[in-house]
DRENVOTI-198904 format. One record per residue: y, z, x of N, C-alpha, C in turn; residue in one letter. Coordinates in pm, whole numbers, plus 50000, padded with zeros to 5 digits. Layout:
# DRENVOTI-198904
YZXYZXYZXa/...
This chain:
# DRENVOTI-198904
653757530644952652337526944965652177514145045x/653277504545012653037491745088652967493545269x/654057506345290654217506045421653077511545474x/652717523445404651017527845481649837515745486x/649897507145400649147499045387648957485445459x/650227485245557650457478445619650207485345793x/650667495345797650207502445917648427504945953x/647917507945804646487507745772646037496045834x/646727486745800645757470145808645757467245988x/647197472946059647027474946194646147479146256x/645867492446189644737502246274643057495346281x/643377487046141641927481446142641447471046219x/642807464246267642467450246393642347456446536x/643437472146493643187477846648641177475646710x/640707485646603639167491746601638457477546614x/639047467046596638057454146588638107446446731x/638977448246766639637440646891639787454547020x/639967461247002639597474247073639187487347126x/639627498947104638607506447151637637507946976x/636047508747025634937510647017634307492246967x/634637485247072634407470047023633357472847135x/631947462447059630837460447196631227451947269x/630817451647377631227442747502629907442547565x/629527433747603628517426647658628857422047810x/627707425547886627867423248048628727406848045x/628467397947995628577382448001630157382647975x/630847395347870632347392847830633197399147916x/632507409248049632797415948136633257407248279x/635207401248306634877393048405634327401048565x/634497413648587634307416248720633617429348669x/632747433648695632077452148681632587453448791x/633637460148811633627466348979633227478049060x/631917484748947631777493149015630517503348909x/629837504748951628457516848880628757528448927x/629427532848865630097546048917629047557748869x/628717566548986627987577948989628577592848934x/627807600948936628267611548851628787622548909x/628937619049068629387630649156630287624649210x/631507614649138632667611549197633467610749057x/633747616949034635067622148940635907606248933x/636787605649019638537598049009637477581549112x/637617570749015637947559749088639247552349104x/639347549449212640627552149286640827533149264x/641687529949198642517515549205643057512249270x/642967503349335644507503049454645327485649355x/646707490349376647667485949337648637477549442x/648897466549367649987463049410650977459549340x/652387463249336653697458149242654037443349201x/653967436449281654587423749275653327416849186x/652247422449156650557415249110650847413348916x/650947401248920650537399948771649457413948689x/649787420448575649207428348535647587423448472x/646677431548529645097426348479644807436948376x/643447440648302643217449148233641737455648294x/641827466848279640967478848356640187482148204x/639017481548223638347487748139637167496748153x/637097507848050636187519948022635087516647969x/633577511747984632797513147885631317522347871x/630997524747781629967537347766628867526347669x/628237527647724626767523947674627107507747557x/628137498047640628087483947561629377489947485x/629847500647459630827500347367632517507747485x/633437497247400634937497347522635507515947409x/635777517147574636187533047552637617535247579x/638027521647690639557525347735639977508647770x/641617509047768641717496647795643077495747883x/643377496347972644777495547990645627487948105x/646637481848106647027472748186647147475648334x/646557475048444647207480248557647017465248679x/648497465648774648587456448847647457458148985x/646337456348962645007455749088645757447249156x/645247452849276645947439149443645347430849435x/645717424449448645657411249480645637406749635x/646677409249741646797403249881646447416749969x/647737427549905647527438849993647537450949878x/647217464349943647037476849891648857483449918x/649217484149784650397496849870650017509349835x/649577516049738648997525449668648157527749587x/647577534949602646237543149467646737552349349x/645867544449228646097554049151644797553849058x/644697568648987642887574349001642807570148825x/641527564048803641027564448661639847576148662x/640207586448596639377599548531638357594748524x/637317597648545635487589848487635357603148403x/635767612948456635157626548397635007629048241x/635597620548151635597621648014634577611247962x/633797601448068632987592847991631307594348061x/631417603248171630267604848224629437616548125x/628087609648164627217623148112627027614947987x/627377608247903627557601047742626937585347740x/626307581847850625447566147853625837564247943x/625847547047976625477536848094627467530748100x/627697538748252629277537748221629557527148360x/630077514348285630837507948369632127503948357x/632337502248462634177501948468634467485348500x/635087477448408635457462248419636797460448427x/637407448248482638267441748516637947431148475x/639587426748405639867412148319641157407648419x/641117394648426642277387548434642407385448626x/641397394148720642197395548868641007388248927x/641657382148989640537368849064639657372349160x/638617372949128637067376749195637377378949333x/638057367849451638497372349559639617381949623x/640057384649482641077396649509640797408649619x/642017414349694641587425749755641137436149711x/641437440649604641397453949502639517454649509x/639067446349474637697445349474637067452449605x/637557451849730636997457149877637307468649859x/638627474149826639067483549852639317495349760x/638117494049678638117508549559637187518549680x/637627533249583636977541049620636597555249502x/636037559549513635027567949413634927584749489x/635117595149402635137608149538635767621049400x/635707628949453636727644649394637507644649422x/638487640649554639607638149619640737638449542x/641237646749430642437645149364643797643249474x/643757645449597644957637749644644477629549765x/643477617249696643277612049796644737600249782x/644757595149936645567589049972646827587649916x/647567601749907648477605849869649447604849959x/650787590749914651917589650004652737602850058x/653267602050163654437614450193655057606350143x/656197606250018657387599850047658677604550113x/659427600450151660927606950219662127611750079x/661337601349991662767600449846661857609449740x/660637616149770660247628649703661017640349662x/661677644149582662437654549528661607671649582x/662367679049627661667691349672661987699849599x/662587704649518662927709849379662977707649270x/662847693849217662837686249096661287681349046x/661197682748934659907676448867659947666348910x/658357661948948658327646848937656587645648954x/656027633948919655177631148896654047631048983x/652787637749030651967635549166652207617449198x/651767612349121651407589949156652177587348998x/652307575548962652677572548867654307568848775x/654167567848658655857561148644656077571748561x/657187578348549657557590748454659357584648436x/659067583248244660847582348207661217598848110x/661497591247961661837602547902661317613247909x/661707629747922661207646547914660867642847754x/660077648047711659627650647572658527661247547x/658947667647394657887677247364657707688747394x/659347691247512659077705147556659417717447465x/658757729247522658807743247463658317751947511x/658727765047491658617778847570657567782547456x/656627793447577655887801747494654787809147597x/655167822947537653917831947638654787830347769x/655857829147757656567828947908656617821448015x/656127808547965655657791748012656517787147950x/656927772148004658677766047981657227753448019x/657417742847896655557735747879656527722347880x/656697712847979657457701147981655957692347993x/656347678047866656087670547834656497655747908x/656347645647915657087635048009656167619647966x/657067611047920656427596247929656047593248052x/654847585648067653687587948186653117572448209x/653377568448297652047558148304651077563348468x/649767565848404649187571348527648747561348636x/648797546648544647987534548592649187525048672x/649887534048726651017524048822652497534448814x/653237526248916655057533448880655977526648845x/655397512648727656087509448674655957515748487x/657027510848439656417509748315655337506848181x/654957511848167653727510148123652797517948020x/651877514147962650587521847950651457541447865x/652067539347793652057554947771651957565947729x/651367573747793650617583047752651827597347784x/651557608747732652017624047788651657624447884x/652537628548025651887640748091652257650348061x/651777661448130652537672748099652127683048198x/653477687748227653657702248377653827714448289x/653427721048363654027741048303654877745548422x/655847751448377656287760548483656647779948402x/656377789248504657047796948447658527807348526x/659587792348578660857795048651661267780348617x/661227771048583662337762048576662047754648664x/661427756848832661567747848899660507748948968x/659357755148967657937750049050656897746748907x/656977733948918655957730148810654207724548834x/653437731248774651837730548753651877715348688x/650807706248768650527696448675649547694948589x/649447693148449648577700348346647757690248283x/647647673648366646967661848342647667659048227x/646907644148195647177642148067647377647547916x/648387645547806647557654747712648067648147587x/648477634847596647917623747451647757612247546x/647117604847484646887591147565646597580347447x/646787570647457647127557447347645597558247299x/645907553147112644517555047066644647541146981x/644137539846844644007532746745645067527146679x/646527535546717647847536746664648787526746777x/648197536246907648927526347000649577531547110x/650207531047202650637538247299652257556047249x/651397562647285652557576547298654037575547364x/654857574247239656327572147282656597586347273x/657987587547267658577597747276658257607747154x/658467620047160658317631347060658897644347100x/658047655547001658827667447043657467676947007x/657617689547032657017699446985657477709146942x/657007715546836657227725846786655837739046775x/656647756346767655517764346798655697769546652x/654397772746581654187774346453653187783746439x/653137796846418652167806246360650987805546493x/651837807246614650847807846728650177795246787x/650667784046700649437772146773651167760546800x/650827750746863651597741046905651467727946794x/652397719146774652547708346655653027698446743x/652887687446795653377679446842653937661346773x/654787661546767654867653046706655797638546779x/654497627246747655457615946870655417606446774x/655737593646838656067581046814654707573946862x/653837563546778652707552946844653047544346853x/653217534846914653697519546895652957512346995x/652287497346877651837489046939652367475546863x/652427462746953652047452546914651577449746806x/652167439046718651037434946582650947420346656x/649517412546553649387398446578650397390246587x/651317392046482652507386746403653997385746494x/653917387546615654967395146676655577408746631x/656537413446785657217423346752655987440746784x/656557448446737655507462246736655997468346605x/655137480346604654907492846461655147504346515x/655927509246480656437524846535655997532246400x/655257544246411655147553246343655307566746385x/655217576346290655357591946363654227598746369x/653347605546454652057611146428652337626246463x/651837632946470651337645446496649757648146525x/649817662546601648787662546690648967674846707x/647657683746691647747700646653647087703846825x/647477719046839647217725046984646587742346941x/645877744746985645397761046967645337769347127x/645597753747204645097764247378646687762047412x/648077765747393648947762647465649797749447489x/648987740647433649647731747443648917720947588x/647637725347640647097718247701645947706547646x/645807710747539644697698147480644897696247289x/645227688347258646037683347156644767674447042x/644487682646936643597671346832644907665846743x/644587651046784645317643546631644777640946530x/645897640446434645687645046264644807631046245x/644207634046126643547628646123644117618745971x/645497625045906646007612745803647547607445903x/647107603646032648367600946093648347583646042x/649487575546054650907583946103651177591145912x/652127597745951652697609345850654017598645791x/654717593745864655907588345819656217573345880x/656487564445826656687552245879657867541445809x/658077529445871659467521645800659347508145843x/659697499145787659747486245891660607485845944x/661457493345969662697489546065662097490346269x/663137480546316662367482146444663407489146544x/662637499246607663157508446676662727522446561x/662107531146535662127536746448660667547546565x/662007559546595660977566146724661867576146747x/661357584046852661497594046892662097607446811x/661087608846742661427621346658661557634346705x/662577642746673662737657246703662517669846512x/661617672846521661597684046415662137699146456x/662577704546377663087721946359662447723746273x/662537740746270662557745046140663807752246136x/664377751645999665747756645975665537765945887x/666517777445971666327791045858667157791645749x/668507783645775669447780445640668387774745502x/667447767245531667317760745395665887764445390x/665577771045514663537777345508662727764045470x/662867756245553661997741245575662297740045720x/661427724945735661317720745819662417707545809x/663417710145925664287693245932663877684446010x/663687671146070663227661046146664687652046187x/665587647546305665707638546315665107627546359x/665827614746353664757603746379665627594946440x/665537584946542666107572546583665877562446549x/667137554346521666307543846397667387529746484x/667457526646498668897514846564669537522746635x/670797521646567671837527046575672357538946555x/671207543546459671487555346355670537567746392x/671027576646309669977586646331669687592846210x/668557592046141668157597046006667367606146004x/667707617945886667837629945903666567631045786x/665867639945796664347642545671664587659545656x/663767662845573662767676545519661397679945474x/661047688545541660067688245527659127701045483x/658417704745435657707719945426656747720545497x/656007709745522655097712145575654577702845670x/655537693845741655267685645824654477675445833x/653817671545742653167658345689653727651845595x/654577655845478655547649145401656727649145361x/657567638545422659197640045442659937631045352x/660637641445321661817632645261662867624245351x/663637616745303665047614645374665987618445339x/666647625745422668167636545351668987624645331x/669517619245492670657611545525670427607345668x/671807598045665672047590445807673497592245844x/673207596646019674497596146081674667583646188x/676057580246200675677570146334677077558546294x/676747551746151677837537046185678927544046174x/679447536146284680897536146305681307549846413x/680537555746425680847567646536680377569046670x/681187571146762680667570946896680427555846942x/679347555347070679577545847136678177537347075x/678387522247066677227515046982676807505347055x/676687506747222677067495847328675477490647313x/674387503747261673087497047275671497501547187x/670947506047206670127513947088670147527647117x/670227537047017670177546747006668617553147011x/668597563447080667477567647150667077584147184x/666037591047137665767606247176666997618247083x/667037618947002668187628846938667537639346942x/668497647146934668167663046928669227666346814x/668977680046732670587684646643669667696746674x/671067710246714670937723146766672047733246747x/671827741246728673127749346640673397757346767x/674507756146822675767765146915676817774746877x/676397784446869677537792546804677377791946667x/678407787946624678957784546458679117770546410x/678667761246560678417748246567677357743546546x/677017724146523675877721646507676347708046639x/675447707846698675577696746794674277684546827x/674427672946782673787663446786673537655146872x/672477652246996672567644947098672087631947045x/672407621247147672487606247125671967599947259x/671437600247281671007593047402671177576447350x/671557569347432672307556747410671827544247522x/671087533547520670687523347602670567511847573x/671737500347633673037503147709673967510147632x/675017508947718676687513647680676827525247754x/676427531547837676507542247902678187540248004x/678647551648018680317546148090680127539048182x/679587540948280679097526948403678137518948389x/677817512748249676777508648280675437519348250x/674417511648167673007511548146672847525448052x/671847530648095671887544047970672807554348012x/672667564047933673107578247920673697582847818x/673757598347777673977602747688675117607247642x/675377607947464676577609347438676027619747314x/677017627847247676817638147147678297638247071x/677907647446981678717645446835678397665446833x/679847666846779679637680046746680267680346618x/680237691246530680117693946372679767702846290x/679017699946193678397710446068676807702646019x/676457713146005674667705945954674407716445850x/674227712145689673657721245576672117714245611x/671667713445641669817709845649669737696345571x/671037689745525670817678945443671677662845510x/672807677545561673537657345608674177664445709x/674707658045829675437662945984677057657245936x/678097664845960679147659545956680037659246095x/680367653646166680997650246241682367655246263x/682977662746326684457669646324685027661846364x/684807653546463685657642746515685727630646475x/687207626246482687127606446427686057599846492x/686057589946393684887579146426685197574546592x/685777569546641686317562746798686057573346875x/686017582646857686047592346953684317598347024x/684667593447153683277589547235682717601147359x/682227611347361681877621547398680307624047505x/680477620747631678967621347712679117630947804x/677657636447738677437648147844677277653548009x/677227637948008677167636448169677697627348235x/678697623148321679447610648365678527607948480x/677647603748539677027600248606676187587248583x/675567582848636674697568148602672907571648604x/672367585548652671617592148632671117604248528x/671677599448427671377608448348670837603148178x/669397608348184669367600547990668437607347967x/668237607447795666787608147762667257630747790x/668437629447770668337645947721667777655047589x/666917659947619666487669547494666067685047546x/666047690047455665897706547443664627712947442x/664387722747524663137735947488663307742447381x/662307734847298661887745547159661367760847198x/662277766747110661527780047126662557789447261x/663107784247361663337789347441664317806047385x/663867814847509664077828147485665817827247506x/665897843847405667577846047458668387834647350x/667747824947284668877815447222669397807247311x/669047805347377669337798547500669137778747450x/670267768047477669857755847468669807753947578x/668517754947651667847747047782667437731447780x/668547725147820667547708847873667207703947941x/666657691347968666437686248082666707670848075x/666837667048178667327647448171666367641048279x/665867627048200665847619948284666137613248413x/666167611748535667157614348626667057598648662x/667387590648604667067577848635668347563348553x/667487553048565668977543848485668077533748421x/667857530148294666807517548273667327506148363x/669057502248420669167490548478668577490748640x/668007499648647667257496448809665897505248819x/665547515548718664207523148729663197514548770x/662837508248758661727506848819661457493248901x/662907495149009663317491749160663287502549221x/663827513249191664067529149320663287520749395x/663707528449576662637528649646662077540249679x/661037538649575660167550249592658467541349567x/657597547149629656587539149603655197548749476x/654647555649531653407555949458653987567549306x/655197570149298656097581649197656877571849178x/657517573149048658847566149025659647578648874x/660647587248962661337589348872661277609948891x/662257613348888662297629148890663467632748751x/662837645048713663837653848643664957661648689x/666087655948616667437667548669666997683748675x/667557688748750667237705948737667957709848548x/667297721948553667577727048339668807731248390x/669647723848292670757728948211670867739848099x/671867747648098672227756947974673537748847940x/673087747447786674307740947672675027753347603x/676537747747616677467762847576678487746147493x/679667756247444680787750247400682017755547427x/683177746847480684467747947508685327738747405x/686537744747445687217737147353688677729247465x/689117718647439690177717847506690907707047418x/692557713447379693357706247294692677710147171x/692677698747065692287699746947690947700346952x/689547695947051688507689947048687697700147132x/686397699146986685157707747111684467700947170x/684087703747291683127699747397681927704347418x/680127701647483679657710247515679567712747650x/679327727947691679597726947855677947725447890x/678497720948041676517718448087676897728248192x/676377739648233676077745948360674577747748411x/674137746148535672547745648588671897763148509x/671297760748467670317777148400670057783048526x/669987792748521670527805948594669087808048680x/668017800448682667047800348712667107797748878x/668517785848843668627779048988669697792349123x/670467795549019670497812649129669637820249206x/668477821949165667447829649182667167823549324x/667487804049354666667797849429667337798849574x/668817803149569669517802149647668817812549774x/669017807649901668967814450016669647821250123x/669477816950214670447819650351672027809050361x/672347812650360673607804450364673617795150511x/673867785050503673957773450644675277768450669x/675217761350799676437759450863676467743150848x/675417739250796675887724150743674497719550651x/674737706150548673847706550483672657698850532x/671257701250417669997699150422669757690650353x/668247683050343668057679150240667637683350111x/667797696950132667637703350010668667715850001x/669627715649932670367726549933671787727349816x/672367739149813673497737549723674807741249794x/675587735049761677307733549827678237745349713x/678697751449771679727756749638681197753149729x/681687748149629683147742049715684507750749614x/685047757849636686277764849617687417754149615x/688017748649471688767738549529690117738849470x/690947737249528692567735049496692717726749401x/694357719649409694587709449313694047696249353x/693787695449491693537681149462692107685949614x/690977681849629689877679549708689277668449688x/688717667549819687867656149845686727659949950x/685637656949907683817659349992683617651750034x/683657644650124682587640750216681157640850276x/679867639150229679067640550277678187622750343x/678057628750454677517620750567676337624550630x/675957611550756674277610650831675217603650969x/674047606251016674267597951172674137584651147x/673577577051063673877564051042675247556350949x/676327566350944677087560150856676947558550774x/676197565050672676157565550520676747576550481x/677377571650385678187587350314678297585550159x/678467598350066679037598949954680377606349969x/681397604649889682297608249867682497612349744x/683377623849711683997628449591684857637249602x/685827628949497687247635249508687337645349357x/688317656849384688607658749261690217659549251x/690587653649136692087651449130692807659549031x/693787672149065693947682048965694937678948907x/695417668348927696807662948830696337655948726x/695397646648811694817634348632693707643548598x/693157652648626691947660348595691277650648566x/690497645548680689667638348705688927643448852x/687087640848880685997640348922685907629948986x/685307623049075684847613449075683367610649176x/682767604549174681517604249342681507585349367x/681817582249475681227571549534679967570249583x/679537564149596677697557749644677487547049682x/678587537549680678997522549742678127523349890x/678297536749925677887532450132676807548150172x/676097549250016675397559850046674167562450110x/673237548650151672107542150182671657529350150x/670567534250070669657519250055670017515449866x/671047507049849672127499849778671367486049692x/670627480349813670507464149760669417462449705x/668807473649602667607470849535667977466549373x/669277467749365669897464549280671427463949280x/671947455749187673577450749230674027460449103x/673327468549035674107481048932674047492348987x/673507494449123673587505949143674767509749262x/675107506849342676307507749394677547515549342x/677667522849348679317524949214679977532349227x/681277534349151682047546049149681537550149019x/681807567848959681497573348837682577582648858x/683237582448739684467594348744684337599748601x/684947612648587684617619748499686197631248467x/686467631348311687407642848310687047656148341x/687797662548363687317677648370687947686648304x/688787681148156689157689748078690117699548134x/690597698648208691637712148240691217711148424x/691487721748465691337725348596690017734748655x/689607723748816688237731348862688647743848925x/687937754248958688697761149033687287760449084x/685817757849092684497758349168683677746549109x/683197741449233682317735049225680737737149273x/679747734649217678727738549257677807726249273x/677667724249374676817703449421675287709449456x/674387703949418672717707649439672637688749483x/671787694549626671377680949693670277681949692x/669207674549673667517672049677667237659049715x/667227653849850666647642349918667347633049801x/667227627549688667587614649655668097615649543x/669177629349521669827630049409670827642449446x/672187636449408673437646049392673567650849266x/673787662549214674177668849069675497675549088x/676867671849046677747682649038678357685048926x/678567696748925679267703648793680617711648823x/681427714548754682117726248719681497740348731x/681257744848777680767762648747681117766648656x/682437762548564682687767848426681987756848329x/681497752048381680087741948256681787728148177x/682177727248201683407711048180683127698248232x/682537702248345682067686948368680407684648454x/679907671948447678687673148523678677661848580x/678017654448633677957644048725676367638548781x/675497634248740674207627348778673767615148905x/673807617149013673557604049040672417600849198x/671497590549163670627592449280671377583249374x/671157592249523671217581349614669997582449713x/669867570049826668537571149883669047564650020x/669707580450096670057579450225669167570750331x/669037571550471668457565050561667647579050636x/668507584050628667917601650667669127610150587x/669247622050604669787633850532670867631950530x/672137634950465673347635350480673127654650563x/673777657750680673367663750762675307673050830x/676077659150738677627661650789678337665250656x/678877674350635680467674750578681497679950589x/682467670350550683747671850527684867674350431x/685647684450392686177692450258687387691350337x/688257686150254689947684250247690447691850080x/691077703050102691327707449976690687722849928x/689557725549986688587737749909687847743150025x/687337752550033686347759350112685297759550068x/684037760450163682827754450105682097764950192x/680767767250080679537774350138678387766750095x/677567770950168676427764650156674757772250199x/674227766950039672927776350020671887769550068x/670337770850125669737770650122669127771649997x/667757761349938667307766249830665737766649836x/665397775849814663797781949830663157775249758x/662767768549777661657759649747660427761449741x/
């Protein structure tokens, strides 16, 4: 009771201090704008380097929205659109600015219109097969799930810039894996506080979503709770509960929840990220949970907080993901897993405590979780394709951040120890084309390789990646030291090497403008990593294997 009562006392300074507080023209430092009823999107223009100001929503004296975005200040590099469409038609709607100095540029240079892609960058480091965001900052995949033959991806969002920020859901549909519908917003920060990570689940035809709120208290520090939020259209427009949050703790870090329902025990299970740990609940009915147990001290890698879990039954296995930030093998995030046994009450671990297991050796890869629901039994995921130690440097401007192509999760075994395999979902077959006589910026390599190969891929400017594979140490590896544009950060440069459990006999490399993916074709090893050429790598070179090369339909 103390802890609801304490989250309670939050919500009530929220409502006092923000949304539905009156505001008065006099507390308003800039109105920038009397926005009319036949222009939908006012358009912000932004600049990165700009101290963050606050943008505000108001409807008839009372604040409707509030949220941080960096307005220019000197110059414009990009636009990004505030919706009017949800406050028009409902009173006297003006839009204010706090904190950005009256002579600012941002002030000249708004604009007001239907134009959903107005002044929409080309970028060059735009992904042509990979999710990614129209404008805006996109990290963790969350919330996804199949249904009606839609694959419904979820994504931490800030619409109000491409940095970090402000977050809300977006959310894309696709129904192939790789041309995704953008489906707008579909939670956005309320009384509780900004939309962290979550999951969804499909229940008797309607959608359950369940995330993380976290805001700031007076007191320092923030409040993480768990909410839920019901769906009847698909999963495009979401009412939240109305006794949220459902579950809460003082511990800090206490987020990104994943729920099942488990047919072993006919309830509902929840993991949870808590530190280090990952604590395990039950539930019947998804508003009141017990705590089973906790997995985590002393196992695997503890380099930084533990982050996004998933637990998913493989076979006759139960397998537990860990997303981990820092401690990742090179540096910064990425993910690691635990395989085992799960009675619906406690996860046991098959392997010794020391023993340290990631699904992906690359420096691009985190923030893995699973499609609920997906057909066939199938564990479909997807990753983050990014690194917290340089995200939001990329050079990329008005987008920051793409999704790896879906993985299918299997299990191998090698020696005493199981593994899970990652191979690309079969979706990405379908995409393949004409075969070419050298590569694109969009395309897939299949390399046939001996005991020992080495790739080469190159540009007319002397940039190249390299990767060797070594069939004696069964070892992977990719360089990126001299792959392009390097100096936006001193962590990104690197070598990443990876075991491969036994011997490759195929490799299968997918290139998309500003990201290499390679795997094993027998799902043993994978490899994540962006680079951001000068132009295309356009040359290669194979010592060791024979190589073809696909076109991919895009």
């Amino acid at each position: 009771m103390m802890k609801r009562f304490l989250m309670t006392m939050v919500a009530v300074m929220t409502l006092t201090m923000g949304w539905g507080q009156v505001v008065t023209p006099q507390a308003c430092e800039q109105s920038i704008v009397m926005p009319k009823e036949t222009g939908r999107y006012l358009w912000l223009p932004i600049e990165e380097k700009a101290p963050e100001g606050k943008v505000q929503v108001i409807v008839s004296g009372m604040l409707q929205m509030e949220q941080n975005v960096r307005m220019a200040r000197e110059q414009v590099e990009y636009y990004v659109a505030l919706d009017l469409q949800p406050y028009q038609g409902k009173g006297e709607l003006r839009v204010c600015v706090q904190n950005v100095p009256t002579g600012s540029v941002c002030y000249k240079k708004l604009a007001q219109n239907d134009d959903a892609d107005f002044a929409l960058i080309d970028e060059k480091f735009r992904p042509l097969y990979h999710h990614t965001p129209k404008r805006g900052w996109m990290n963790d995949p969350n919330g996804m799930f199949y249904k009606d033959g839609v694959w419904n991806l979820y994504y931490q969002y800030n619409p109000y810039g491409s940095m970090w920020g402000n977050m809300h859901w977006g959310h894309s549909s696709s129904t192939d894996l790789i041309h995704w519908k953008d489906e707008g917003v579909a939670l956005a920060p309320d009384v509780w506080g900004t939309m962290f990570s979550g999951s969804c689940i499909v229940d008797n035809g309607g959608v359950v979503a369940m995330y993380t709120a976290s805001r700031p208290t007076p007191f320092g520090g923030d409040v993480q709770g768990q909410c839920i939020a019901f769906s009847n259209d698909g999963g495009k427009t979401f009412s939240k509960y109305e006794g949220n949050p459902v579950l809460t703790a003082e511990d800090k870090d206490f987020r990104d929840p994943r729920p099942f329902w488990n047919e072993d025990i006919k309830a509902w299970n929840l993991i949870l990220a808590v530190g280090q740990e990952m604590r395990i609940y039950s539930s019947s009915d998804l508003k009141e949970w017990k705590h089973e147990s906790s997995f985590g001290k002393e196992y695997g890698n503890h380099g930084g907080v533990w982050e996004c879990p998933d637990l998913m039954k493989i076979g006759e296995k139960w397998v537990l993901i860990c997303n981990i930030n820092p401690g990742g093998p090179f540096g910064g995030s990425a993910t690691q897993y635990f395989v085992g046994q799960f009675d619906g009450h406690k996860f046991t671990c098959e392997s010794k405590p020391e023993v340290t297991k990631w699904l992906d050796y690359g420096k691009d890869h985190y923030a893995t979780v699973s499609f609920y629901n997906a057909p066939d039994n199938r564990r479909t995921v997807l990753a983050w394709m990014s690194n917290w130690q340089y995200a939001n440097q990329v050079p990329t401007m008005q987008f920051r951040s793409a999704n790896s192509i879906a993985r299918d999760l299997g299990l191998f075994t090698c020696g005493e120890e199981t593994y899970v395999s990652v191979t690309p979902s079969k979706e990405m077959l379908a995409m393949r084309g004409a075969k070419l006589k050298a590569p694109t910026e969009a395309c897939e390599i299949v390399i046939d390789v001996k005991k020992q190969a080495e790739i080469v891929l190159s540009n007319a400017k002397g940039e190249q990646v390299t990767m060797t594979y070594d069939g004696q140490k069964q070892t992977f590896s990719v360089d990126r030291t001299k792959s392009g544009e390097v100096s936006f950060s001193a962590d990104f440069p690197c070598v990443t090497e990876a075991p491969t459990y036994g011997t490759i006999k195929q490799l299968r490399i997918f290139i998309d403008r500003c990201s290499i993916e390679a795997f094993d074709a027998d799902g043993k090893m994978a490899m994540t990593n962006l680079v951001f050429p000068s132009e295309p790598y356009n040359n290669i070179k194979v010592k060791g294997g024979k190589v073809t090369i696909y076109e991919i339909k895009y």
